[in-house]
C-alpha positions as YAML, in Angstrom:
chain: A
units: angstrom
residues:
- id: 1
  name: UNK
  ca: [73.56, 69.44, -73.12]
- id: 2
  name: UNK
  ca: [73.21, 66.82, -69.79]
- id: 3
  name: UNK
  ca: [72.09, 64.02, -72.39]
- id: 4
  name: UNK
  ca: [74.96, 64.89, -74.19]
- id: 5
  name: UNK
  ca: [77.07, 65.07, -71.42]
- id: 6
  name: UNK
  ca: [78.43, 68.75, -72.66]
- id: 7
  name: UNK
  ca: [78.14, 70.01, -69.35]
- id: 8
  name: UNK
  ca: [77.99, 68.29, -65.43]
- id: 9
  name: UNK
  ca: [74.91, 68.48, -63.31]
- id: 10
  name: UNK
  ca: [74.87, 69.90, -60.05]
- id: 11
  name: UNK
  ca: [76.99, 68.64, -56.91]
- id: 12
  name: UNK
  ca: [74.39, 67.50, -54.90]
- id: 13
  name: UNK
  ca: [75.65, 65.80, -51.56]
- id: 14
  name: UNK
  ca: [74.39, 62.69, -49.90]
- id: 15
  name: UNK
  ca: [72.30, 63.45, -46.92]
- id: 16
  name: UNK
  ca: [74.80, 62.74, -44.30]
- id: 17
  name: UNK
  ca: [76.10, 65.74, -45.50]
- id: 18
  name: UNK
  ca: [72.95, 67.74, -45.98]
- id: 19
  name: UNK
  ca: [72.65, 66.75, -42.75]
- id: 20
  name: UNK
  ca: [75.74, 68.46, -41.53]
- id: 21
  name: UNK
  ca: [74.96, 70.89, -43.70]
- id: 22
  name: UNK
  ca: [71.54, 72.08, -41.70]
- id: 23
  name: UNK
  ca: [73.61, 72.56, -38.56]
- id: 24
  name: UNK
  ca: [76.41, 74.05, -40.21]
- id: 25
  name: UNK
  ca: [74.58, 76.76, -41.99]
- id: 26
  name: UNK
  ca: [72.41, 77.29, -38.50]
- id: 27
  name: UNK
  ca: [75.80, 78.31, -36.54]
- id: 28
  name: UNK
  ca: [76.44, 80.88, -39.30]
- id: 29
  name: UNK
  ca: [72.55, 82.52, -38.63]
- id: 30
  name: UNK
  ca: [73.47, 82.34, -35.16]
- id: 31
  name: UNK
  ca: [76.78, 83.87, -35.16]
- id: 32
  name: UNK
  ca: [75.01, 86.97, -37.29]
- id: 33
  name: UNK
  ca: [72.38, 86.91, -34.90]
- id: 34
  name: UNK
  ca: [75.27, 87.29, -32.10]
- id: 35
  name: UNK
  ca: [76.65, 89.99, -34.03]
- id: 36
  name: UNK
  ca: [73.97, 92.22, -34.50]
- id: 37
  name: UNK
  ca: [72.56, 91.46, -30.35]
- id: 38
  name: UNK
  ca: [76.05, 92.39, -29.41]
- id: 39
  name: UNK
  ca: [76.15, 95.51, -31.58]
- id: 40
  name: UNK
  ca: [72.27, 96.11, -30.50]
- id: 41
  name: UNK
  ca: [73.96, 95.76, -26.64]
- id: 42
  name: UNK
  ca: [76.96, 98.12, -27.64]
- id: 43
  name: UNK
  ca: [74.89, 100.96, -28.78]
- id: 44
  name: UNK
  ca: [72.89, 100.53, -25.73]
- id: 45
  name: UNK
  ca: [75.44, 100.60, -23.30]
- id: 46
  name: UNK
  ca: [76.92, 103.95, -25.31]
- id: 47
  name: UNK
  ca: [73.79, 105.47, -24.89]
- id: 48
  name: UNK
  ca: [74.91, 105.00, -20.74]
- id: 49
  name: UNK
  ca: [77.98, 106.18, -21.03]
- id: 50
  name: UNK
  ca: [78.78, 102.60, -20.00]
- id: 51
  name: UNK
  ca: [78.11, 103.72, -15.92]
- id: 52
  name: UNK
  ca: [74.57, 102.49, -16.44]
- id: 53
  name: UNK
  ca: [73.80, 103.50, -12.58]
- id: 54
  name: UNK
  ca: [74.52, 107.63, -13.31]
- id: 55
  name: UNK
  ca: [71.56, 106.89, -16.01]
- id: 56
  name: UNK
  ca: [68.95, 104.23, -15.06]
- id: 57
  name: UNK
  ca: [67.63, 105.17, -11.70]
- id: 58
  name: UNK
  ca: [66.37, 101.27, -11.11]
- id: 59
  name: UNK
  ca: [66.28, 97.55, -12.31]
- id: 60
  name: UNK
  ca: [63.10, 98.30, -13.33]
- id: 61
  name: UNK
  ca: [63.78, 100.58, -15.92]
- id: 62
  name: UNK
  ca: [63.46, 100.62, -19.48]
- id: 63
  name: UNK
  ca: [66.75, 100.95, -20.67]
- id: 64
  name: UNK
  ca: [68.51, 98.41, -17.64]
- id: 65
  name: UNK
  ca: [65.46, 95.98, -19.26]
- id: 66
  name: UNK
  ca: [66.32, 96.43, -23.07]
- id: 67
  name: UNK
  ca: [70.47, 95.49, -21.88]
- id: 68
  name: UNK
  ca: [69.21, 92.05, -20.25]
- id: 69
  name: UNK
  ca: [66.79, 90.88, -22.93]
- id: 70
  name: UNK
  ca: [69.50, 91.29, -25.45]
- id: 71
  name: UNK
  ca: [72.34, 89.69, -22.89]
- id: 72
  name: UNK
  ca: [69.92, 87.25, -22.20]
- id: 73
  name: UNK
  ca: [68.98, 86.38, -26.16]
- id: 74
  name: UNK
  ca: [73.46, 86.35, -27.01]
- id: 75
  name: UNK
  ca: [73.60, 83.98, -24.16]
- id: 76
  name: UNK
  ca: [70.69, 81.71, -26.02]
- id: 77
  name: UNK
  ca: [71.91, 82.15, -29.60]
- id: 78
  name: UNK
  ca: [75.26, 80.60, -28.06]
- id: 79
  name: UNK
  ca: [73.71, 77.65, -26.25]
- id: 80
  name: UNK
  ca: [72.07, 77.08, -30.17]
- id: 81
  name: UNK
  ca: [75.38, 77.52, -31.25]
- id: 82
  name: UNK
  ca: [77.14, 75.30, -29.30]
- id: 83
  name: UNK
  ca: [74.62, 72.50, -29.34]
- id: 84
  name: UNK
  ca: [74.83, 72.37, -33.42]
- id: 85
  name: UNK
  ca: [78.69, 72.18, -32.97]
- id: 86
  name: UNK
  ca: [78.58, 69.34, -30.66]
- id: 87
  name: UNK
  ca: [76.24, 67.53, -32.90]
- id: 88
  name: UNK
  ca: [78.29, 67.94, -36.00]
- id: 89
  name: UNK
  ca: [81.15, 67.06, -33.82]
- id: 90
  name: UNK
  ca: [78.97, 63.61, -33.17]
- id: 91
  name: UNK
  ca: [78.23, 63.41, -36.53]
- id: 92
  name: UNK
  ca: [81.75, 63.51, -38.52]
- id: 93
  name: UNK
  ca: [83.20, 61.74, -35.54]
- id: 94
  name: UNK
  ca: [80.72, 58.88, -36.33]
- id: 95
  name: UNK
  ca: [80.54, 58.73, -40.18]
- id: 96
  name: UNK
  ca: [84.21, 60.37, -41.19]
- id: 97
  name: UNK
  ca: [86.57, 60.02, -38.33]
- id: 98
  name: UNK
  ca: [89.69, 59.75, -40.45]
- id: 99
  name: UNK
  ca: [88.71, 62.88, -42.71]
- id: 100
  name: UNK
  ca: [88.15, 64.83, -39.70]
- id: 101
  name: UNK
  ca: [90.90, 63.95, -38.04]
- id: 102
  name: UNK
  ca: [93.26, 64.38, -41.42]
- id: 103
  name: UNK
  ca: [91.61, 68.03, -41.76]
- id: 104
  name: UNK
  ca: [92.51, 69.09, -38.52]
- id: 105
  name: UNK
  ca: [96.25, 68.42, -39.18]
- id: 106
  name: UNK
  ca: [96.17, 71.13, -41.68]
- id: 107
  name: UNK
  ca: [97.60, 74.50, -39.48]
- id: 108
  name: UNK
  ca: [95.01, 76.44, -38.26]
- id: 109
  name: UNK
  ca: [92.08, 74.15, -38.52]
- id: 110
  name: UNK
  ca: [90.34, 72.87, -35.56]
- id: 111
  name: UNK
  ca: [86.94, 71.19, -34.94]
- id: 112
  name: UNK
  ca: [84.51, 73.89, -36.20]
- id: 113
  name: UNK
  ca: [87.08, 74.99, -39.29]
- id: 114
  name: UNK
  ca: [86.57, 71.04, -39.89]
- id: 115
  name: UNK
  ca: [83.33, 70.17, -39.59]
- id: 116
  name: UNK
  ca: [82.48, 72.75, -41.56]
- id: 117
  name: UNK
  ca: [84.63, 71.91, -43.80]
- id: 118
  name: UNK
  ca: [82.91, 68.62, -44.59]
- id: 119
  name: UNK
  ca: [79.56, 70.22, -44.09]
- id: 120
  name: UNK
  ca: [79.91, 72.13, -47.12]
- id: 121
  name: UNK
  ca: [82.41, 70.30, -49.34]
- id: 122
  name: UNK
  ca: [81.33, 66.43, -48.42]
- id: 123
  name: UNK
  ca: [84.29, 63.77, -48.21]
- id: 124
  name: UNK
  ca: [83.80, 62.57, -51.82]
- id: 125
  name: UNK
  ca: [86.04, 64.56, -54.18]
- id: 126
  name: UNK
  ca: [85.03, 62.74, -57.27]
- id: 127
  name: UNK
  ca: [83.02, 65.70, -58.33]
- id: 128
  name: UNK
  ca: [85.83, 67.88, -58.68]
- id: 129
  name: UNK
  ca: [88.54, 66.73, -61.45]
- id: 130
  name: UNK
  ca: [90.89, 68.45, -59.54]
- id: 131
  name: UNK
  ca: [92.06, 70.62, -56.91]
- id: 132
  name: UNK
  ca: [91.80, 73.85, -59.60]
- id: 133
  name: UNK
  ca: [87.78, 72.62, -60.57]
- id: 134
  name: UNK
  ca: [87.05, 72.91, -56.25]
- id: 135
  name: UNK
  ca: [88.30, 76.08, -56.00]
- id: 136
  name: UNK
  ca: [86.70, 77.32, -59.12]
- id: 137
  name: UNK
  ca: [83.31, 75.90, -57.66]
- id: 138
  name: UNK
  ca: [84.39, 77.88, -54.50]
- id: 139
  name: UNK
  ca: [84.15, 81.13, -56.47]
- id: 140
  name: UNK
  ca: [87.71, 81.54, -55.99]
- id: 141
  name: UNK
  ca: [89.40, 80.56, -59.42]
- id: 142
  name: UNK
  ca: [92.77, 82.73, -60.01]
- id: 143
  name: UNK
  ca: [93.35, 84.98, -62.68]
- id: 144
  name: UNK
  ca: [96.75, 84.71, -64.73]
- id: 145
  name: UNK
  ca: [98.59, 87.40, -63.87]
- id: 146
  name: UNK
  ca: [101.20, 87.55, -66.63]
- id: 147
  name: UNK
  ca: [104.20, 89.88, -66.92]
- id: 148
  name: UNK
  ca: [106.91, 89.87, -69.63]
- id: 149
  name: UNK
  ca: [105.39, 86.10, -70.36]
- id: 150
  name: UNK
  ca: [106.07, 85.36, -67.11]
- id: 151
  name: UNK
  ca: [102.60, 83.72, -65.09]
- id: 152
  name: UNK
  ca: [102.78, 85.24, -61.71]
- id: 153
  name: UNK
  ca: [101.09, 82.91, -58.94]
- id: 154
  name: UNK
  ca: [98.36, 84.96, -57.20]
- id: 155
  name: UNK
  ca: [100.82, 84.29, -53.92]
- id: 156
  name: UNK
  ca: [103.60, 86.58, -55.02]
- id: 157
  name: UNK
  ca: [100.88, 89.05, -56.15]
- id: 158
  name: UNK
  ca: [99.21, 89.64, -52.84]
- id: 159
  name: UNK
  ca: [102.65, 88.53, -50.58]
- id: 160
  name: UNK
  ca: [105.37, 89.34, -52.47]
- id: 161
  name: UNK
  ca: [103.92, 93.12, -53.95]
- id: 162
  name: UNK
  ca: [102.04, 93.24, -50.75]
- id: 163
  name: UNK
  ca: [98.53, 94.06, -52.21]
- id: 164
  name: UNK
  ca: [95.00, 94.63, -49.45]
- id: 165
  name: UNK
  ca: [94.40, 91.78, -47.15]
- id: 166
  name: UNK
  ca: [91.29, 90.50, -48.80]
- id: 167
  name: UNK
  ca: [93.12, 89.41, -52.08]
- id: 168
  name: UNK
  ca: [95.85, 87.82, -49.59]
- id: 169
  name: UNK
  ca: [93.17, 85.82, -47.76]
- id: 170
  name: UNK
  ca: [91.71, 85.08, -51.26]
- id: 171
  name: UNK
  ca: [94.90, 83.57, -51.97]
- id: 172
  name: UNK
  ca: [95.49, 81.59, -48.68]
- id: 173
  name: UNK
  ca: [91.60, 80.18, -48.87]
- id: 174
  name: UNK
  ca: [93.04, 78.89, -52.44]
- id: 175
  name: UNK
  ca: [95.86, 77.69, -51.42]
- id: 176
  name: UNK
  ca: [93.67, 75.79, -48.59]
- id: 177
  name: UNK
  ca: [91.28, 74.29, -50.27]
- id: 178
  name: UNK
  ca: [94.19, 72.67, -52.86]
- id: 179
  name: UNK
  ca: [95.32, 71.29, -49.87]
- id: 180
  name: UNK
  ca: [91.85, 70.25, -48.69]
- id: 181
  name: UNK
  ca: [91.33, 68.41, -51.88]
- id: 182
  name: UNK
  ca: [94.27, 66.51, -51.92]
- id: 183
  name: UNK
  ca: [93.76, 65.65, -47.71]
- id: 184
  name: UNK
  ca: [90.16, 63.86, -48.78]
- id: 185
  name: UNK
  ca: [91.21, 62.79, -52.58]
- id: 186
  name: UNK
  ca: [94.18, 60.19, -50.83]
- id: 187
  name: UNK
  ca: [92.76, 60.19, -47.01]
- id: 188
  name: UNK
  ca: [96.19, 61.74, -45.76]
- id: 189
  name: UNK
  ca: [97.27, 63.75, -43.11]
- id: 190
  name: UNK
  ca: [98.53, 67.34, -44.59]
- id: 191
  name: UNK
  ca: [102.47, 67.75, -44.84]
- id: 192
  name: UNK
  ca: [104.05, 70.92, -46.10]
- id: 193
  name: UNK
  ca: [105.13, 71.49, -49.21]
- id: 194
  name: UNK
  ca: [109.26, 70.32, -49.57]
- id: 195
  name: UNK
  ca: [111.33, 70.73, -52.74]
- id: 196
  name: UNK
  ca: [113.21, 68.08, -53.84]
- id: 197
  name: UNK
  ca: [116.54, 68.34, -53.22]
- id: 198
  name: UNK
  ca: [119.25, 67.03, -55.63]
- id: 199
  name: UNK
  ca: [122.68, 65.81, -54.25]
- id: 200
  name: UNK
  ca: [125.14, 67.60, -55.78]
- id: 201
  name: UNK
  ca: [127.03, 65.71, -58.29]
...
């Protein structure tokens, strides 16, 4: 099927991006590393009733022990954390300055959104046909939601007829990444969507 060119083969980055790929995918272990220490330190501080001194006579003690390791290993994963940011910061500053700079115009997106951004989708949109094919390889391809022949966008499903917050953030992260594609298909800023307006005749 390749040889016949029935179907693509795999998007495979160039390493610049694998690079920023390695660090990007390291903050996201971290971050459920920091998760679980902090819930590991919640549950720990519960089982003191939070006024650790009416339970652990001294410094000493097991349970006043346990609480600093794990403040101790949050306050490591972190430093990790925010060494692997400023090195993809480095990174896409050196090799895509414009791209990174045109993401963060979009509302909402700052460095890491950004950096990440390029970490896991590359600068090179060739690979996707179009803005539909990115967010199909996303895992986030729409369904038609048709009523009376009438398409419904999957906007008005999950605004409009209010439906749960995950399908409404499904529907924002599509409505991003058109946006994304477009931002490093042309190498423009982002600009909100305007209707044309006609003069009236």
């Amino acid at each position: 099927c390749l040889l016949k060119h029935l179907i693509k083969g795999s998007y495979v980055p160039n390493d610049c991006i694998q690079q920023l790929r390695q660090y990007d995918r390291r903050i996201f272990d971290l971050n459920k590393d920091i998760v679980y220490k902090l819930t590991k330190l919640d549950a720990a501080l519960q089982r003191c009733n939070i006024r650790i001194s009416n339970y652990v006579s001294t410094t000493n003690g097991k349970s006043y022990q346990i609480i600093r390791q794990l403040r101790d290993e949050v306050a490591l994963a972190n430093r990790h954390k925010d060494g692997c940011q400023s090195r993809m910061d480095e990174l896409c500053g050196k090799w895509f300055p414009r791209q990174l700079a045109n993401l963060k115009t979009i509302p909402g997106v700052r460095d890491r959104s950004a950096t990440a951004i390029i970490a896991e989708l590359g600068i090179d949109m060739s690979s996707f046909e179009d803005a539909a094919h990115l967010v199909s390889w996303c895992g986030l391809k729409p369904r038609n939601e048709e009523s009376a022949g009438k398409i419904k966008s999957s906007y008005h499903q999950t605004v409009v007829r209010r439906k749960n917050k995950m399908k409404v953030k499904v529907a924002i992260a599509r409505k991003m990444l058109t946006a994304i594609w477009f931002i490093l298909q042309y190498n423009v800023p982002y600009r909100d969507f305007t209707p044309d307006i006609t003069p009236a005749g």
